[in-house]
C-alpha positions as CSV (number, residue, x, y, z in Angstrom):
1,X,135.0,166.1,37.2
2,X,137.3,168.5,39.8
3,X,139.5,167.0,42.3
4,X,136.5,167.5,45.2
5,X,134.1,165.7,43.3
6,X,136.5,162.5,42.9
7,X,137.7,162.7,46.9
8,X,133.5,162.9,47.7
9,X,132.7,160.1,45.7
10,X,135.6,158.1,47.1
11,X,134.6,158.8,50.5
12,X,131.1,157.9,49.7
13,X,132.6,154.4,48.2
14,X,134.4,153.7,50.8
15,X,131.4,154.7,53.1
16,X,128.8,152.0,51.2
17,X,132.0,149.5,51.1
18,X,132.3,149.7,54.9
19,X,128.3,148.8,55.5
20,X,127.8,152.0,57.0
21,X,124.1,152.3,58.0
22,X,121.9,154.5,56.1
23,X,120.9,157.9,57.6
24,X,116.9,156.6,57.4
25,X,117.9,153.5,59.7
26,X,120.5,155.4,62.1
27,X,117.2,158.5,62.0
28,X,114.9,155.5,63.1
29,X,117.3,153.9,65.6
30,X,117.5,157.4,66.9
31,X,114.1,157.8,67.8
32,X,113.2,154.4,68.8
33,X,115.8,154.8,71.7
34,X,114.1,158.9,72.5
35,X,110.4,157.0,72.4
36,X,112.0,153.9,74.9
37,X,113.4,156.5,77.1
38,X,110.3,159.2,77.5
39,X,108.3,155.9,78.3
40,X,110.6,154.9,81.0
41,X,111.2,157.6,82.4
42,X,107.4,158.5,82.9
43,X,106.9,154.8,84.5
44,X,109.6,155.7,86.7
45,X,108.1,159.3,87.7
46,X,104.7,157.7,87.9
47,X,106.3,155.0,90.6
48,X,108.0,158.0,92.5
49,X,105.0,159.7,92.7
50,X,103.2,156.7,94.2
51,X,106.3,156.1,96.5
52,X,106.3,159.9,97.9
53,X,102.4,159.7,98.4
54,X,102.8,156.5,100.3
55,X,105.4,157.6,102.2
56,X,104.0,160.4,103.4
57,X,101.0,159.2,104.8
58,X,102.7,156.8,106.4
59,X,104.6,159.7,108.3
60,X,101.3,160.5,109.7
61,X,99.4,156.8,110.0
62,X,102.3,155.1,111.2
63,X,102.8,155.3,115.4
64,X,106.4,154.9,116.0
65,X,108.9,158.0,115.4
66,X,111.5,155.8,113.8
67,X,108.9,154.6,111.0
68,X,108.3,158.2,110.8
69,X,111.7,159.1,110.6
70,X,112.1,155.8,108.0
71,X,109.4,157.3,105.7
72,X,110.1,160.9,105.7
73,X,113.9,159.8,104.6
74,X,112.2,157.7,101.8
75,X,110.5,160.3,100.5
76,X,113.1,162.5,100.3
77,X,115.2,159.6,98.8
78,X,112.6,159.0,95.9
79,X,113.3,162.9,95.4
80,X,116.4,162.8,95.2
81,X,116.6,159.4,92.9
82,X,113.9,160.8,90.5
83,X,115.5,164.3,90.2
84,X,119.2,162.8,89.3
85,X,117.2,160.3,87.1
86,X,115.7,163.4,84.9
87,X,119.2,165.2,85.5
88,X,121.5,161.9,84.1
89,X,118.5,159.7,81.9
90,X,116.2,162.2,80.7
91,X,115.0,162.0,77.2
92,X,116.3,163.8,74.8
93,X,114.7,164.4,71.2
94,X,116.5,163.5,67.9
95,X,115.1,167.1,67.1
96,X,117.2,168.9,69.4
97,X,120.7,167.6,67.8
98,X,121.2,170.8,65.6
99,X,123.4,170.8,63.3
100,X,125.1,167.9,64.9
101,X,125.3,164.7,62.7
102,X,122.6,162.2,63.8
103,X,125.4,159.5,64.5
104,X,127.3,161.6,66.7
105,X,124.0,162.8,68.5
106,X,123.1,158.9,69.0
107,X,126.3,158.2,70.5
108,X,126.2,160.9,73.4
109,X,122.6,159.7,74.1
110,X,123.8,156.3,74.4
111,X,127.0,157.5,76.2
112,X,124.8,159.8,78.6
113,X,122.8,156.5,79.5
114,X,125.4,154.2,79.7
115,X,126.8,156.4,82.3
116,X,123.7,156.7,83.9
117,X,123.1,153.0,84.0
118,X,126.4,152.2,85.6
119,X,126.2,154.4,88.6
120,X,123.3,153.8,89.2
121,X,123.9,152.3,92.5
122,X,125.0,155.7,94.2
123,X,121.8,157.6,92.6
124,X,119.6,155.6,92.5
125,X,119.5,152.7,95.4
126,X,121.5,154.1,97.7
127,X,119.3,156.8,98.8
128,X,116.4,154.2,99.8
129,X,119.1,152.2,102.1
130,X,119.1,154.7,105.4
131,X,115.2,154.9,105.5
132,X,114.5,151.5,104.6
133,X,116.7,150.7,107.3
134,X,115.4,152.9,109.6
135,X,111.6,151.6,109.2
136,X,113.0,148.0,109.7
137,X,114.0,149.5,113.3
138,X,111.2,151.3,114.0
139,X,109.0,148.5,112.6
140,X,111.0,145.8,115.3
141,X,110.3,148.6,118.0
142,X,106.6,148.4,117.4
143,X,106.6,144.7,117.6
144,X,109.1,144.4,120.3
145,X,106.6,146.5,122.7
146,X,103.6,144.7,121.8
147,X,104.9,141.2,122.3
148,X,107.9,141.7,124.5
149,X,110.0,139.9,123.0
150,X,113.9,140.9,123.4
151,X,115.1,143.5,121.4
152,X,117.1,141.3,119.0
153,X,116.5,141.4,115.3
154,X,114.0,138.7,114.2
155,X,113.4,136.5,111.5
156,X,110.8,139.2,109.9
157,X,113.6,142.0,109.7
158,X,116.1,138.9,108.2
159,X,113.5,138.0,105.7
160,X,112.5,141.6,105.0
161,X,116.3,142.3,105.0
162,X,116.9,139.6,102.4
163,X,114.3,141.0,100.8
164,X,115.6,144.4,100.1
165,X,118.7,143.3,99.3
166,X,118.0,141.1,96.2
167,X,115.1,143.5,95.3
168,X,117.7,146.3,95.1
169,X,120.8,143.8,94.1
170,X,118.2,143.3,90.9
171,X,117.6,146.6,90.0
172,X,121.6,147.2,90.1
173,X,122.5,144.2,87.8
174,X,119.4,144.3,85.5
175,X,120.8,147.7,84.9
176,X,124.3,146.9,84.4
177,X,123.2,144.4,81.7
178,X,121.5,147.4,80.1
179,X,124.7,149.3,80.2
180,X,126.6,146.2,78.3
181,X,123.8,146.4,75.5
182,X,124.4,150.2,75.2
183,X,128.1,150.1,75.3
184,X,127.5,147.4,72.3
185,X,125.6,149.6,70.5
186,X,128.5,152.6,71.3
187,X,131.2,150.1,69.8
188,X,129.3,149.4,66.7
189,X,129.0,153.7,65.6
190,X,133.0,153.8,67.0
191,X,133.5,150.9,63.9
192,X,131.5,152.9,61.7
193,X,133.1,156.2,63.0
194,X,136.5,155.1,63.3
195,X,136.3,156.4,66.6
196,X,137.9,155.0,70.2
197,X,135.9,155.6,73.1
């Protein structure tokens, strides 16, 4: 036996000693996470495609300009939210990692979405704030010239209001949860690795 053999199969010992997954089950993991991703990711196009449809025939069906104004923004939010979605959290194929080792490959895809995940806020829910809020107004305008009441916010915009808070507060922290449970997963390869993140 040369010198290289004996350093390969001590690495390889201490490899098995340390519990290191085997390629087959890191390979699967790899692809599970690719498949989870593509069918997110289409749910979420699908849903902005509904959104911008909506939207944009309410810039035409709906009769005051600041509901106009709301939707229009909308739809250029859900543009903007679904093109940094398939910029940051698009899927990316086990297939395309090259010559780069499958572990290393699953750890920037889970790096990439953990990233994602946790700013979401600023890509993701932030662009539907200024429209929704400008609907809400132009929404209180419609009623307030039907009824005429006084132009103070009522308990519809408070309750809509609350509404659109937690709905969006949701989407932030069920997401943040999701970016703990990748950062988990990140921590295990580093123990396997060796590496720090």
């Amino acid at each position: 036996m040369t010198p290289d053999n004996d350093a390969k199969q001590a690495w390889q010992a201490s490899v098995e000693i340390g519990g290191a997954l085997p390629l087959d089950e890191v390979r699967a993991g790899a692809d599970k996470f690719y498949r989870f991703v593509r069918r997110r990711n289409l749910i979420e196009y699908a849903a902005c495609v509904l959104a911008i449809v909506v939207f944009s025939s309410y810039i035409v069906l709906l009769p005051h300009v600041l509901q106009k104004i709301g939707s229009a923004m909308i739809v250029a939010g859900t543009v903007f939210a679904g093109w940094q979605l398939h910029r940051r959290a698009s899927a990316v194929p086990p297939e395309s990692a090259g010559t780069m080792p499958i572990l290393l490959f699953s750890r920037a895809q889970l790096v990439r979405h953990r990233d994602a995940l946790r700013t979401i806020f600023w890509w993701y829910v932030l662009p539907f704030i200024p429209g929704l809020s400008v609907m809400m107004l132009g929404n209180r305008a419609v009623r307030v010239s039907k009824t005429h009441e006084t132009a103070t916010v009522g308990w519809q915009e408070l309750t809509l209001l609350a509404l659109m808070v937690a709905f969006l507060g949701g989407v932030w922290w069920w997401n943040q949860r999701h970016a703990a449970k990748l950062q988990r997963h990140i921590d295990d390869i580093d123990a396997l690795t060796g590496q720090r993140a």
